[in-house]
N, C-alpha and C positions, 0 to 999 in steps of 0.2 A: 292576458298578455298575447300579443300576434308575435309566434314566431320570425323569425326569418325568412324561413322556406315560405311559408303562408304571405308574409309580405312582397315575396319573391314572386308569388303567383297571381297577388293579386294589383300587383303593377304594370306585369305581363298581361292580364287581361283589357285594365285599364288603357296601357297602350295600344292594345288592338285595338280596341273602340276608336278609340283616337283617327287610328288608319283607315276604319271602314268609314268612319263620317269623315275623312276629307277623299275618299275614292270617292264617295256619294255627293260630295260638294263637287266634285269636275263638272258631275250632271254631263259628263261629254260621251254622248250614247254611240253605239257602235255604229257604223256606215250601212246602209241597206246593199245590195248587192248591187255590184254592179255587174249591167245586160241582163237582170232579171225578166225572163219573157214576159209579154204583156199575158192578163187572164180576164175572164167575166167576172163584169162588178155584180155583186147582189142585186138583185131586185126590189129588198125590199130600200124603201127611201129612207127610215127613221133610222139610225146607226150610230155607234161609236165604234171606237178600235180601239183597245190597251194594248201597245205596243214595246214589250219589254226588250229595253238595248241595255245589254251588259246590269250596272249598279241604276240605270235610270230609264223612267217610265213614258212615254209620250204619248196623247190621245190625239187621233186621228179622224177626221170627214172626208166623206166623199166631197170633194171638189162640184159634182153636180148641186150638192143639195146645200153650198155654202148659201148664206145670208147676207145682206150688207147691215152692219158696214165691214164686219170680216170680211168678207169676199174679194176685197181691196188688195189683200193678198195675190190673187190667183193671175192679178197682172204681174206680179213680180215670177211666178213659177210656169211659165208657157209649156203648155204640154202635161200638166201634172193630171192627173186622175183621183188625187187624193193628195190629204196636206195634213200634215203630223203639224202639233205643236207641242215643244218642250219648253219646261225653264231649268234654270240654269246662274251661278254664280258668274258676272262680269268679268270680275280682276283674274278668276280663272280661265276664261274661256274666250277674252281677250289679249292673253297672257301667250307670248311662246315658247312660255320657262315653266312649261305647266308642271315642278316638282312639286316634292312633296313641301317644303315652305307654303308655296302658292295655294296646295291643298289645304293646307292647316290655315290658311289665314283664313279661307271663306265658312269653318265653323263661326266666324263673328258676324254680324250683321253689314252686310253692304249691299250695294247695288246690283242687281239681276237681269235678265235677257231674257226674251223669247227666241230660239232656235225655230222656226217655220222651215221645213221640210216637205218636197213636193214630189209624189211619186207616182213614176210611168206606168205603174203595175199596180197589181191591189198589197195591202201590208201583207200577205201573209206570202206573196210571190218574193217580196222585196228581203223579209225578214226570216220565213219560214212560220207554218203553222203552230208550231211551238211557242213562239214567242207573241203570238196574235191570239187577241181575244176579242171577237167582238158581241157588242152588245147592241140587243134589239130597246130602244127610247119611244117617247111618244113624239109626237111633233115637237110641243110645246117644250117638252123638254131637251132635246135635239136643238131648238133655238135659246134655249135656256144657257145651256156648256158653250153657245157659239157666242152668246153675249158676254160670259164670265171672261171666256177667254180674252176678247176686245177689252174688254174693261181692265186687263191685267197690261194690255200693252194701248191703251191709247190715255192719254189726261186730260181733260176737260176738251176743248175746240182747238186743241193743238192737232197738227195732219201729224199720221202715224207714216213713217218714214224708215224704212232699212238703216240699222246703224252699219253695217258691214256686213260682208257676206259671211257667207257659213262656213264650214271646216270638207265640206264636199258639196260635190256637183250638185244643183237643182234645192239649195238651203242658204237660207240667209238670214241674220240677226235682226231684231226687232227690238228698242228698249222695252223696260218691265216696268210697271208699277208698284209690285209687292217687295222687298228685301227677301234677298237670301241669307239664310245662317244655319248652324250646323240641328237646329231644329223647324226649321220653314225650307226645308230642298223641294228638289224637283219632284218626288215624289210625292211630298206634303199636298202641293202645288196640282198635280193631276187628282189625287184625290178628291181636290176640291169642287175640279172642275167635274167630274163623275156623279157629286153632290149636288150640282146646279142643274144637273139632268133629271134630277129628282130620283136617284138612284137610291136607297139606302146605305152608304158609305159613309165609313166613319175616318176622319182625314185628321183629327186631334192625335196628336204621338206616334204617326204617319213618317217615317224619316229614309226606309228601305225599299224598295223595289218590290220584297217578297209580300212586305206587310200590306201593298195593294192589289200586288197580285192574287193573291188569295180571296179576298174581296171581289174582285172582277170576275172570278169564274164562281163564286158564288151567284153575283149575278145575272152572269150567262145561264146560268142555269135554271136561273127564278124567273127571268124575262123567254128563256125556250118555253120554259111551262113542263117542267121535268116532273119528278115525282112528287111525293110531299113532301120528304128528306129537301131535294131538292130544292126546295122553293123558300125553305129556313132565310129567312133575313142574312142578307150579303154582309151585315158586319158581321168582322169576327174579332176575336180576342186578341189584341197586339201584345207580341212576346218581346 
């Protein structure tokens, strides 16, 4: 028999959940700084950036080493030195009643966005080194996450096209091809593209910011060429 108290608690829990998967549906990542000073980009050319804002994740390229037909981007962000891409729920993030309703409705399946972001400074000038992790890729794979990504915002021979601008200076919207819902977020979404870089990344039941983050400095640390500890395979155990 479940007490009271015990159902009392376990309601309480449940509607937390609730709350953190529709923060996590905003997908709406916190602002890079602004008049962040310009700094030196790495040298090396093969790269990613995990770029944690707030509940949501975004992976980031050097602007020099875009591809086409990504690179189609880089006219729409003049000046950029690097270009984040996030996804993100539509009806939220085209919405400018973004409560909690709005949050709660993008746990269901609908339509998604890419957020393109383009930065005068390197991420970790823009964000702080805290929140930047980057990862050294091979070429091949570094063109791999740059195709994934296209392939998320372009459909067949249709021109890929700005659906509106972003929520700050130097960002603007892109349609998606994937659905968002309260188990395919943004984060789901980065992890995949981390996976098309041939990273080892595990992006199944992927739903939190933390749950890739951890994985990311795993594999910063297995692509430095740390210890043997270190070099332990980048999945880890989603809690």
């Amino acid at each position: 028999m479940v007490r009271e108290s015990d159902a009392g608690r376990v309601g309480t829990r449940t509607l937390a959940a609730l709350w953190i998967a529709a923060a996590v549906a905003a997908c709406a990542g916190t602002p890079p700084r602004s008049g962040a000073p310009g700094g030196a980009i790495a040298a090396r050319p093969h790269e990613l950036y995990v770029v944690r804002r707030g509940w949501h994740v975004d992976i980031g390229f050097p602007v020099s080493g875009l591809h086409a037909p990504l690179a189609v981007v880089n006219a729409r962000l003049p000046g950029a030195r690097f270009v984040l891409f996030g996804f993100g729920d539509r009806r939220y993030l085209m919405t400018r009643d973004q409560g909690s309703c709005t949050g709660l409705a993008a746990l269901w399946p609908g339509p998604g966005l890419i957020l393109v972001t383009g930065l005068a400074t390197t991420p970790a000038l823009a964000f702080s080194e805290r929140q930047v992790i980057r990862i050294e890729v091979t070429a091949a794979g570094e063109l791999a996450a740059e195709e994934f990504v296209w392939r998320s915002m372009a459909e067949g021979d249709a021109p890929v096209e700005p659906v509106a601008t972003g929520p700050y200076d130097g960002s603007v919207y892109f349609g998606a091809r994937p659905r968002y819902s309260g188990v395919y977020t943004c984060n789901t979404w980065a992890a995949e593209v981390l996976r098309a870089a041939g990273l080892p990344v595990r992006s199944s039941g992927v739903v939190l910011a933390g749950q890739i983050w951890r994985q990311a400095q795993r594999c910063q640390a297995s692509a430095a060429g740390g210890s043997s500890a270190d070099r332990a395979p980048c999945a880890v155990t989603i809690h």
